[in-house]
C-alpha positions in Angstrom: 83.0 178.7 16.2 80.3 178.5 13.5 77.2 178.9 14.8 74.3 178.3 12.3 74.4 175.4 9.7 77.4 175.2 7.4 76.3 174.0 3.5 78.9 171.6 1.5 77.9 173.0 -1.9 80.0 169.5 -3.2 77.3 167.5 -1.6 74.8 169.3 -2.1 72.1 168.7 -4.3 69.9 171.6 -4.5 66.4 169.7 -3.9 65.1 172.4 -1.3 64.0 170.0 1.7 66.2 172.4 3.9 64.0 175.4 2.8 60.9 173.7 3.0 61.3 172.6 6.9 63.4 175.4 8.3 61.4 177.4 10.6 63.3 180.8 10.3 63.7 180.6 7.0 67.5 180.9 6.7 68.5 178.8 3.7 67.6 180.0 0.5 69.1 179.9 -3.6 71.1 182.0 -5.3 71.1 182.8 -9.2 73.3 180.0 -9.9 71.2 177.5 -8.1 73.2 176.9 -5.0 72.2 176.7 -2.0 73.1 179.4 1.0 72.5 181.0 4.4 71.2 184.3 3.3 69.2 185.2 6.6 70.2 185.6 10.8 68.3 183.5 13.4 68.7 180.1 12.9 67.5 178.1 16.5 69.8 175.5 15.8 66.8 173.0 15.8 68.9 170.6 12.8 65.7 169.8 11.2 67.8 170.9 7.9 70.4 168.1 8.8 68.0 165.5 9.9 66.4 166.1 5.9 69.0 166.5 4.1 69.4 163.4 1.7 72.9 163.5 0.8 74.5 164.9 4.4 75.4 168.2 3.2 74.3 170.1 6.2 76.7 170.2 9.6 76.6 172.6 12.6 80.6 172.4 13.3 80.9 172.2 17.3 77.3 174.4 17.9 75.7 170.8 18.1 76.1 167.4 18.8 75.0 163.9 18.8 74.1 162.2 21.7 76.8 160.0 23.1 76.2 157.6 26.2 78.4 154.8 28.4 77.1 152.8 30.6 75.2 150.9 27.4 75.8 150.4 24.0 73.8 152.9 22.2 73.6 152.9 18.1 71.7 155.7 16.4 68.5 154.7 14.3 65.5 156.5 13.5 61.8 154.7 14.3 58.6 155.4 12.5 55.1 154.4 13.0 56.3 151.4 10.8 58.3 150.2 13.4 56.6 150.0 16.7 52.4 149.5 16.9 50.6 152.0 19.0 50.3 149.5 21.6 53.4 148.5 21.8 54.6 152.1 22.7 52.0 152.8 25.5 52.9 149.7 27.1 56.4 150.8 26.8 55.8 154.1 28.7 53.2 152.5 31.0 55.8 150.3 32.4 57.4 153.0 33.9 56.3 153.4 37.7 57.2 156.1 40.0 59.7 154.1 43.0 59.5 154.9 46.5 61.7 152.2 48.0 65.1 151.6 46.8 68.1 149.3 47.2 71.2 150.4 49.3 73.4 150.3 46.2 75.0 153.8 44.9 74.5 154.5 40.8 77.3 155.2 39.1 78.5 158.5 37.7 78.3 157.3 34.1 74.7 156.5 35.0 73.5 159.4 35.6 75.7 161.1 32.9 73.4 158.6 30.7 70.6 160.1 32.3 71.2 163.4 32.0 72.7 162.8 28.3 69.5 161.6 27.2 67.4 164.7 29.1 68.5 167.1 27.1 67.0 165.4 23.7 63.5 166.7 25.0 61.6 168.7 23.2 62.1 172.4 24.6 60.1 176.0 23.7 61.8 177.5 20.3 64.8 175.0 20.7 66.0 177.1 23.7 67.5 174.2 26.2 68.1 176.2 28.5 68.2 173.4 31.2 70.9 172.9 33.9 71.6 169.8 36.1 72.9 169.3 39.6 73.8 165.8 40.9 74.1 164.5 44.2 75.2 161.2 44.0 75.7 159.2 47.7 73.5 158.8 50.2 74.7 161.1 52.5 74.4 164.1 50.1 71.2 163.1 49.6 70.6 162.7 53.5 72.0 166.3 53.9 69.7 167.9 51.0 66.6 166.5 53.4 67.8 168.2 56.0 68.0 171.6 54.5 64.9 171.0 52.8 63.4 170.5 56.4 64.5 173.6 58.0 62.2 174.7 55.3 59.3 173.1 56.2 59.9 173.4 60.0 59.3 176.8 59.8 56.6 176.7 57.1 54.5 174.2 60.0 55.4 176.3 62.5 53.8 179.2 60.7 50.9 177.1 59.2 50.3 175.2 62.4 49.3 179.0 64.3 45.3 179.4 63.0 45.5 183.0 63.6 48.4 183.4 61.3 46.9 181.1 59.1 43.9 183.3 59.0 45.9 186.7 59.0 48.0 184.8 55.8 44.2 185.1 54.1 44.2 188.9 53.3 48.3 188.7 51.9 48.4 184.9 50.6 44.3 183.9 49.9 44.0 180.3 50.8 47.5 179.3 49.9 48.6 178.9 53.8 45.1 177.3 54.3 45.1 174.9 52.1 48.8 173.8 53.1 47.9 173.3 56.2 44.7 171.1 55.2 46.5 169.1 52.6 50.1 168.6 53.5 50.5 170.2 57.0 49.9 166.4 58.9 52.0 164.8 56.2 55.1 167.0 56.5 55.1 166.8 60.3 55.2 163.3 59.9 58.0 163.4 57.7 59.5 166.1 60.3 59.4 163.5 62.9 60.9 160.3 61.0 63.8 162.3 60.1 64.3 162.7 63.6 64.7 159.0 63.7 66.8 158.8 60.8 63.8 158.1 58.7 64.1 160.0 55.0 60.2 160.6 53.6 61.4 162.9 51.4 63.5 161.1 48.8 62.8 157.8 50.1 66.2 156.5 51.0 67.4 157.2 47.2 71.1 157.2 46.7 71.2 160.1 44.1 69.1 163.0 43.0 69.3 165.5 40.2 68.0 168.6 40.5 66.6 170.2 37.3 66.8 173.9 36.8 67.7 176.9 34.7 66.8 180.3 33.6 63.4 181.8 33.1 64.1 182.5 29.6 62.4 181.3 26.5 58.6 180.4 25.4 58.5 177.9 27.9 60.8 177.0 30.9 59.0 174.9 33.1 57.7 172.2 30.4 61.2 172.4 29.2 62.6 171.5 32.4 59.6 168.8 33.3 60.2 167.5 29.7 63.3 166.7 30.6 62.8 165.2 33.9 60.4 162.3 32.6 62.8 161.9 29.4 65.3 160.9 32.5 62.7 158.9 34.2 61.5 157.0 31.6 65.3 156.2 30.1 65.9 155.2 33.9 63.2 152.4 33.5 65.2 150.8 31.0 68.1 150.6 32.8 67.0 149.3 35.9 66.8 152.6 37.8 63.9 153.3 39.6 63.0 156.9 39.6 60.5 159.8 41.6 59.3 163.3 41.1 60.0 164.8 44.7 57.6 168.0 44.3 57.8 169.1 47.9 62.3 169.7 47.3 61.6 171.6 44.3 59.2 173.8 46.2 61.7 174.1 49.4 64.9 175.1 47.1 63.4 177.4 45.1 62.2 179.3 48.5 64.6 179.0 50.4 67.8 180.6 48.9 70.4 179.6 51.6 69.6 176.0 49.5 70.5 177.3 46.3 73.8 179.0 47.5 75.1 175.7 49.2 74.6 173.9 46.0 75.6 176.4 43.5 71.6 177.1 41.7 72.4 180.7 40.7 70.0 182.8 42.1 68.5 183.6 39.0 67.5 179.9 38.0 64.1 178.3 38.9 64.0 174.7 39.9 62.1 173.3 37.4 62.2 169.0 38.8 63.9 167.0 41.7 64.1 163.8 40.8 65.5 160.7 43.4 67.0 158.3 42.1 68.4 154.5 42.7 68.1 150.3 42.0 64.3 150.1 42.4 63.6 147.5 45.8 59.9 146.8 44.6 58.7 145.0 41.4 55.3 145.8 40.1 53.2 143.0 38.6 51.0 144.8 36.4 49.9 148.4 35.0 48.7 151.0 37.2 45.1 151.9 37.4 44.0 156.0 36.7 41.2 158.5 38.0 38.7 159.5 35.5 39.1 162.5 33.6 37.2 165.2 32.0 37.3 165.8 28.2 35.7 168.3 25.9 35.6 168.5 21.7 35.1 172.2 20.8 
């Protein structure tokens, strides 16, 4: 399989856009004008096929174009011409983050949709090195929140003792602390409803993905976070109310008996958790923010 870009010389018109926007510098002339791949490294990022004006640049089977199924989908490319600035914050704005959801299972295709149009993010030198697990029912979903609270049992049970807590200072600093000050009450809570049949976690979702891969490249974890609000701001759209569920990705990266039951490899970090389902609540209006700091140096 070909792996970099492959030129149609036929097609090809020799106007030098490719050169001018490849980032590694791999196309170049020869002494007859035409155009080749005289240099190694090319991070298949296609910016060379996106510019070329007569379509003379392919990638073979090393990439392809997105391709969904649950909705019609038909390639076009938007400017600033095409949308105001307005128009695209409210666009993003409307997306909320749903904690209640309707007893109705997603389908696979869904999710395939989902995860389909994840991996279009933006990612650190083109790497993508993003992987996906799906558990789609509710009672996979129910039996991920009850590995994930084993985890935190035993993490209260430690945090809940002050002198381990204050012993935990000279190994951990404040980190036991401050759990126990900002999420110890919260997560017993969430201990106790589960108990009841009560899921805190993920909110009675029928589906999750779980985000994850390799520590490699510039920049793993905004690759994998990319990713995860590409999914939950395509999920918006299609009626699918979505939640960041920080406290699972916490608990599987710890707790490695997690990772083995659902096939992580030990070597990947969980980068997102993300529940999933038909949104049960309809908001009325935008949501409201904190202030914020901001400095011009």
């Amino acid at each position: 399989m070909e792996y970099g870009p492959i030129v149609n010389n036929v097609k090809c018109i020799s106007c030098g856009k490719c050169i001018e926007v490849c980032p590694k510098d791999v196309f170049s002339f020869n002494s007859r004008n035409k155009l080749i791949i005289s240099k190694e490294g090319c991070m298949l990022c296609s910016h060379c096929f996106n510019i070329c004006p007569v379509d003379a640049i392919s990638f073979a089977e090393a990439l392809k174009s997105v391709n969904f199924d649950s909705f019609e989908y038909r390639e076009k490319l938007y400017g600033a011409a095409d949308y105001s600035a307005e128009e695209i914050v409210n666009i993003i704005r409307s997306r909320r983050s749903v904690r209640r959801f309707r007893n109705e299972t997603l389908s696979d295709n869904e999710i395939k949709d989902l995860i389909e149009f994840a991996t279009t993010a933006p990612s650190g030198s083109n790497c993508q090195e993003w992987a996906f697990t799906v558990l789609n029912g509710r009672l996979k979903v129910w039996d991920l929140a009850l590995e994930i609270k084993l985890y935190f049992q035993k993490l209260n049970k430690l945090a809940g003792s002050r002198i381990i807590r204050c012993l935990s200072f000279l190994f951990m600093g404040r980190t036991l602390i401050n759990y126990y000050r900002d999420h110890y009450d919260s997560v017993e809570m969430a201990i106790e409803e589960s108990a009841c049949g009560r899921d805190l976690l993920f909110h009675g979702a029928p589906a999750v993905i779980i985000i994850h891969g390799t520590m490699n490249g510039s920049t793993p974890v905004e690759d994998g976070t990319y990713a995860a609000y590409n999914i939950c701001l395509l999920a918006h759209y299609m009626n699918i109310g979505t939640c960041l569920i920080g406290f699972a990705v916490e608990a599987i990266n710890r707790r490695k008996e997690i990772k083995v039951k659902y096939k992580i490899p030990a070597n990947h970090r969980v980068h997102a958790v993300i529940a999933a389902g038909y949104s049960d609540v309809n908001f009325l209006r935008q949501s409201l923010r904190k202030p914020y700091s901001l400095f011009f140096l």
